[in-house]
C-alpha positions in Angstrom: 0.0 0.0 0.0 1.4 3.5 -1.0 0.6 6.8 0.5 -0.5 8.6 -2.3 -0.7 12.2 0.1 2.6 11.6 0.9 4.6 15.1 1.2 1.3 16.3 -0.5 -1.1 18.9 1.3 -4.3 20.6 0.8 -2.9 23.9 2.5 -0.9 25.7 4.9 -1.6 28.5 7.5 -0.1 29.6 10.7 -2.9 29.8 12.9 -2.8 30.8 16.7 -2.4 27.3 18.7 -6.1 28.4 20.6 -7.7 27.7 17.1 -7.1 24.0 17.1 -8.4 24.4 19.4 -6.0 23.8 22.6 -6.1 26.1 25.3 -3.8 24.8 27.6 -0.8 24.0 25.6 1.7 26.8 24.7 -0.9 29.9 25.0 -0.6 32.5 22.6 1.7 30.8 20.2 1.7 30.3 16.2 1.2 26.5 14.8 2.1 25.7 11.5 -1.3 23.7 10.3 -2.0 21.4 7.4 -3.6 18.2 6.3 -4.0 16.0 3.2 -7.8 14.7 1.8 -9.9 12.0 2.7 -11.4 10.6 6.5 -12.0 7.2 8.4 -15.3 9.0 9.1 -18.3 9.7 6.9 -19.3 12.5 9.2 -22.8 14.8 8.2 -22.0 17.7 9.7 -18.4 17.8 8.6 -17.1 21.6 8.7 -14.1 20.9 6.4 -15.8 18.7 4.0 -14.3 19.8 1.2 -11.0 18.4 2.4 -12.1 15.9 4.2 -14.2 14.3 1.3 -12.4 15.1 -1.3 -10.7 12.2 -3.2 -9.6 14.5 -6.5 -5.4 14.8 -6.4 -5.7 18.5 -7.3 -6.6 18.9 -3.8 -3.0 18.5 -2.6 -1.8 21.8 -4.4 1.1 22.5 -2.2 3.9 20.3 -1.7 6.5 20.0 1.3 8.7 17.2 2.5 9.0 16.7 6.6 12.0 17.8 6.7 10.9 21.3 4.8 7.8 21.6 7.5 10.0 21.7 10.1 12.4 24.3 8.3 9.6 26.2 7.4 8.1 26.2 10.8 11.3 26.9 12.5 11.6 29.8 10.3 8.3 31.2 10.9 8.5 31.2 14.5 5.9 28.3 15.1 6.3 26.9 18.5 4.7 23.8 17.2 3.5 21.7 13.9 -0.5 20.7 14.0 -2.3 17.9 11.6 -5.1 19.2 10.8 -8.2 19.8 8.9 -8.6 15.7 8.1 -7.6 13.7 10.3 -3.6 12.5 10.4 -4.2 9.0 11.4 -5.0 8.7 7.5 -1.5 9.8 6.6 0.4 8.3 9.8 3.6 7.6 7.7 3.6 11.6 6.6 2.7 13.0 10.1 5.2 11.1 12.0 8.0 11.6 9.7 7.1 15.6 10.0 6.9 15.2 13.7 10.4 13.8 14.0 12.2 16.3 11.7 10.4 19.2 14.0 11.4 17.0 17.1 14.9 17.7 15.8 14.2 21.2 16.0 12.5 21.4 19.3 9.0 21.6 17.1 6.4 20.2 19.0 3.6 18.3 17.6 0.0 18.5 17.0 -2.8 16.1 16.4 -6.4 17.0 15.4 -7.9 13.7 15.4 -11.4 11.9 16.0 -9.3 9.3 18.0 -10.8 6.2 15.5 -8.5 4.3 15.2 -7.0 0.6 16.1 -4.4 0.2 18.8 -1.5 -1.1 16.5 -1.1 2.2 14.5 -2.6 4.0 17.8 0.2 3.4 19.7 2.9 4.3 16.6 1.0 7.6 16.1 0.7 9.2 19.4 4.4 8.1 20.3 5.4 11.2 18.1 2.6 13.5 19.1 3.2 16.5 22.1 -0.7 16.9 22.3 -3.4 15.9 20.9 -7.4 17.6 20.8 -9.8 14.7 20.1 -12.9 14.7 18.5 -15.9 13.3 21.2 -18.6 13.7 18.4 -21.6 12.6 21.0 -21.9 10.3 23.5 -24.4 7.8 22.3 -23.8 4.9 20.0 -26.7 5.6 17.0 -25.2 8.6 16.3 -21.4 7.7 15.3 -23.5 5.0 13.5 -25.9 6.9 11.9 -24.4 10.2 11.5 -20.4 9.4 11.1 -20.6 6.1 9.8 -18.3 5.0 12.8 -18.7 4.2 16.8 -18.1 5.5 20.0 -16.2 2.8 21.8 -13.2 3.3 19.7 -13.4 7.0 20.6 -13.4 6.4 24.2 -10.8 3.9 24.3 -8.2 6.4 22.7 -9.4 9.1 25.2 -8.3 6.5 27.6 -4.9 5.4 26.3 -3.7 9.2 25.8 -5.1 10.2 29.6 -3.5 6.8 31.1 -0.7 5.8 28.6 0.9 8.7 27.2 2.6 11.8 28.2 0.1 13.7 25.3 -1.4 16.6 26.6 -5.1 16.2 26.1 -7.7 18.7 25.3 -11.5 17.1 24.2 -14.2 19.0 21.5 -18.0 18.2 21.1 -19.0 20.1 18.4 -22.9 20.4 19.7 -25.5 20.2 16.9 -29.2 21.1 18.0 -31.3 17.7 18.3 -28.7 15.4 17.5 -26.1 15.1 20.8 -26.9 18.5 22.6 -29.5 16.9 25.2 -28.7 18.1 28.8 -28.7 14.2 29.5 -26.1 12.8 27.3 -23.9 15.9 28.1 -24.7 15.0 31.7 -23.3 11.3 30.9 -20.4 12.4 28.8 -19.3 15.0 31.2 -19.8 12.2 33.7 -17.6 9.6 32.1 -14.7 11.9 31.3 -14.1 13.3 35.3 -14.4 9.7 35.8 -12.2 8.1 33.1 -9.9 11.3 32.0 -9.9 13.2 35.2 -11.2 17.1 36.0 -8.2 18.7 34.3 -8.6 17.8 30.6 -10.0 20.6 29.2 -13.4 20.2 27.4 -14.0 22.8 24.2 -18.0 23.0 23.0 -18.4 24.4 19.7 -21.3 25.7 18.0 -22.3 24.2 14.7 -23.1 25.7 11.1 -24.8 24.1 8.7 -22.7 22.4 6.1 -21.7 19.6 4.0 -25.2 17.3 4.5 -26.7 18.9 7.0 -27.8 22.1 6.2 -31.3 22.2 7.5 -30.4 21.9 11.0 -29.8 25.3 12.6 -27.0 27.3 13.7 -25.8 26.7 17.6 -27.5 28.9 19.9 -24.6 30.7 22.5 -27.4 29.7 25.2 -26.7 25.8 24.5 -22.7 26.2 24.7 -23.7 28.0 27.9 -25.8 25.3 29.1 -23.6 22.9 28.2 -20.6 24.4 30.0 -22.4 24.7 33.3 -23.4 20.9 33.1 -20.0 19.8 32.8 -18.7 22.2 35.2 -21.6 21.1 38.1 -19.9 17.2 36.5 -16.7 18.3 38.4 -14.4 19.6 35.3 -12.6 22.7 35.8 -11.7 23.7 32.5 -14.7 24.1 30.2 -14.5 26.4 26.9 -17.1 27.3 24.4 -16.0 28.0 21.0 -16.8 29.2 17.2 -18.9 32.2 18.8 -17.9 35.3 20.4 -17.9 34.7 24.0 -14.6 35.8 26.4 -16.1 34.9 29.7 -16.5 31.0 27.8 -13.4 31.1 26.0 -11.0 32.3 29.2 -9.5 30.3 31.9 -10.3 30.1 35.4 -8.3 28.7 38.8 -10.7 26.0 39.6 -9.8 27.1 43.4 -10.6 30.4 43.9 -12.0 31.7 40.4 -9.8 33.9 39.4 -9.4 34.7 35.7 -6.1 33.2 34.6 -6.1 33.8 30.9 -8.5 36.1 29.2 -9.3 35.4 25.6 -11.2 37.3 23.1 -11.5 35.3 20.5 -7.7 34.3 19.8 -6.2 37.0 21.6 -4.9 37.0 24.7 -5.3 39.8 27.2 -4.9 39.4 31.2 -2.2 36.9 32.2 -2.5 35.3 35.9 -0.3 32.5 35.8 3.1 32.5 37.8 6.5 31.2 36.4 5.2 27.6 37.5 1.8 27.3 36.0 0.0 28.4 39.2 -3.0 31.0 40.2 -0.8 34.4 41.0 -3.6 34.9 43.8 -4.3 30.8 45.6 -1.0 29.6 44.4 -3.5 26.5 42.9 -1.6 24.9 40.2 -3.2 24.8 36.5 -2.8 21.7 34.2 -1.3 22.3 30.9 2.1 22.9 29.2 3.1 26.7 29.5 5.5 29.0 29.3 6.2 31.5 31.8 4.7 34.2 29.4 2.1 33.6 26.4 2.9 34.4 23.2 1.6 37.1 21.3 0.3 35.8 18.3 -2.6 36.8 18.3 -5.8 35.9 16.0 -3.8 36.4 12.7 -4.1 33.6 9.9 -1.2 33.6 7.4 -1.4 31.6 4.4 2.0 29.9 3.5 3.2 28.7 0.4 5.8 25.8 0.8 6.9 23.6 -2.1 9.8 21.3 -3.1 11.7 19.0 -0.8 
C-alpha cells in the first residue's frame, strides 16, 4: 500500500495554537497547520468537508517534504506543527515523519484527530505526538453509527490510552448540533464519564455548529446551548470548560478551579490578562493549572497567514 498524500497537502496556515483548538498548551503561540484529503469517518456535519471528502489529487496543491515543514516552521516562528483539517491517522507515515524532523528542531507536535483508530497504528501515532485535541462527536452509539458512519467505543478507548498511557497533553471537542447530541442528558453522561475516566483537568471545548456539508437544515448553535452545556459539565466536576466558534470571552478564558480567578482572558484568539506565575500556578491561591506553559504567552494573536511551501 502506497501513501499517495505523501509530502502532498491541501494547505498551509499559521494559525494561533487556541484555534485547534487547545487552550492549555503553549498559550498564545503560532502553529504551522495542514492536512492532506480524505477521512476514516463519513461525518454529516463535517465543517471541512471539502477536504475531508475530497478524493480529487488536485486537492493537494502544495507540496512540502517533513524535513521542509519543520524548516519552514522553525523559520516562521511556530512553536509547534498541527495535523489538521482531516484527520492525520489517514496519513500516519507523513505526520510522523514531519513530527520527528520538528522534534529535531524542538518543534512540538500537534494532532487533530477523531481518536478512531485501532491500537497497532494508535500506539505508533501518538508516540510522536506533544498533544493531541480529540474529537468526542456525542456520546451515544446511533449517532457515530448513523451520523459518522463510525462508533463511539473506539473513541473512548483512545481518550483512555492518551489520559493513562501517554505523556500527550489532552484537550476534548464536542462540536454540539441542536437535536442530535446536545440533550442536557447525554452531556450530563459524557461530562460524567470523562471526570471519571480522564480526570477534571482535561479541558473540554464546546463548539457551536453551522450548517454544512449534508446537513444544512439543521440550525446554527445557539450561545445559550454552549452556555448550558458548560455549566453541566462544570456542576460534573471539570474545571476547564470552553465554548467556541462564537464570540464569548467569559467562555473562551481560563479560570483557577480554586478560587475563580481569571487566569487567561481570551477574546477570541487574543490574549489579554495573564494570571499565571513562572510555574503554571493562580498568582492569587498559588492552585496549580494543568497544561504545558511558558512562563509568558505568546503574542500571536488571531492572525491567519497563508504559507506557500513547495519542493523537498
Amino acid at each position: 500500500i502506497v501513501l499517495t498524500t505523501y509530502g502532498r497537502s491541501s494547505g498551509f496556515c499559521i494559525d494561533p495554537i487556541e484555534k485547534k483548538p487547545l487552550n492549555h498548551f503553549l498559550p498564545g503561540t503560532p502553529v504551522l497547520s495542514f492536512g492532506t484529503a480524505g477521512c476514516n469517518l463519513a461525518c454529516k456535519f463535517c465543517q471541512n468537508w471539502d477536504m475531508s471528502k475530497s478524493r480529487e489529487m488536485d486537492k493537494l496543491a502544495d507540496e512540502a517534504s517533513p524535513r521542509k515543514l519543520a524548516e519552514v516552521a522553525e523559520k516562521t516562528g511556530c512553536k509547534s506543527i498541527a495535523f489538521t483539517y482531516n484527520d492525520p491517522v489517514i496519513f500516519l507515515e507523513y505526520a510522523v515523519d514531519a513530527a520527528l524532523a520538528a522534534r529535531e528542531k524542538q518543534i512540538k507536535s500537534v494532532a487533530v484527530t477523531a481518536g478512531y483508530v485501532c491500537p497497532e497504528p494508535r500506539a505508533k501515532f501518538f508516540e510522536h505526538m506533544d498533544a493531541a485535541n480529540v474529537d468526542l462527536k456525542a456520546f451515544n452509539e446511533g449517532f457515530y453509527h448513523k451520523i459518522c458512519g463510525g462508533h463511539l467505543t473506539p473513541v473512548l478507548e483512545t481518550l483512555k490510552y492518551l489520559k493513562h498511557e501517554t505523556s500527550v497533553w489532552l484537550e476534548v471537542t464536542t462540536l454540539l448540533i441542536p437535536g442530535e447530541n446536545d440533550s442536557s442528558g447525554e452531556l450530563e453522561a459524557m461530562t460524567q464519564w470523562i471526570v471519571e475516566n480522564l480526570g477534571a483537568n482535561v479541558p473540554l471545548h464546546f463548539s457551536a455548529f453551522h450548517p454544512d456539508y449534508r446537513m444544512l437544515s439543521h440550525p446554527n448553535t445557539s450561545v445559550e446551548t454552549l452556555s448550558r452545556a458548560r455549566d453541566i459539565a462544570i456542576s460534573a466536576g471539570l474545571h476547564y470548560v470552553y465554548t467556541g466558534n462564537v464570540h464569548d470571552s467569559p467562555g473562551g478564558s481560563t479560570y483557577c478551579p480554586n478560587c475563580a480567578t481569571r487566569l487567561i482572558e481570551r477574546d477570541w484568539y487574543q490574549l489579554g490578562e495573564w494570571a499565571l506565575d513562572g510555574q503554571s500556578c493562580c498568582k492569587r491561591c498559588g492552585t496549580w493549572i494543568a497544561g504545558v506553559f511558558e512562563e509568558l504567552p505568546g503574542t500571536w494573536g488571531r492572525q491567519r497567514q497563508v504559507v506557500r511551501i513547495n519542493g523537498s
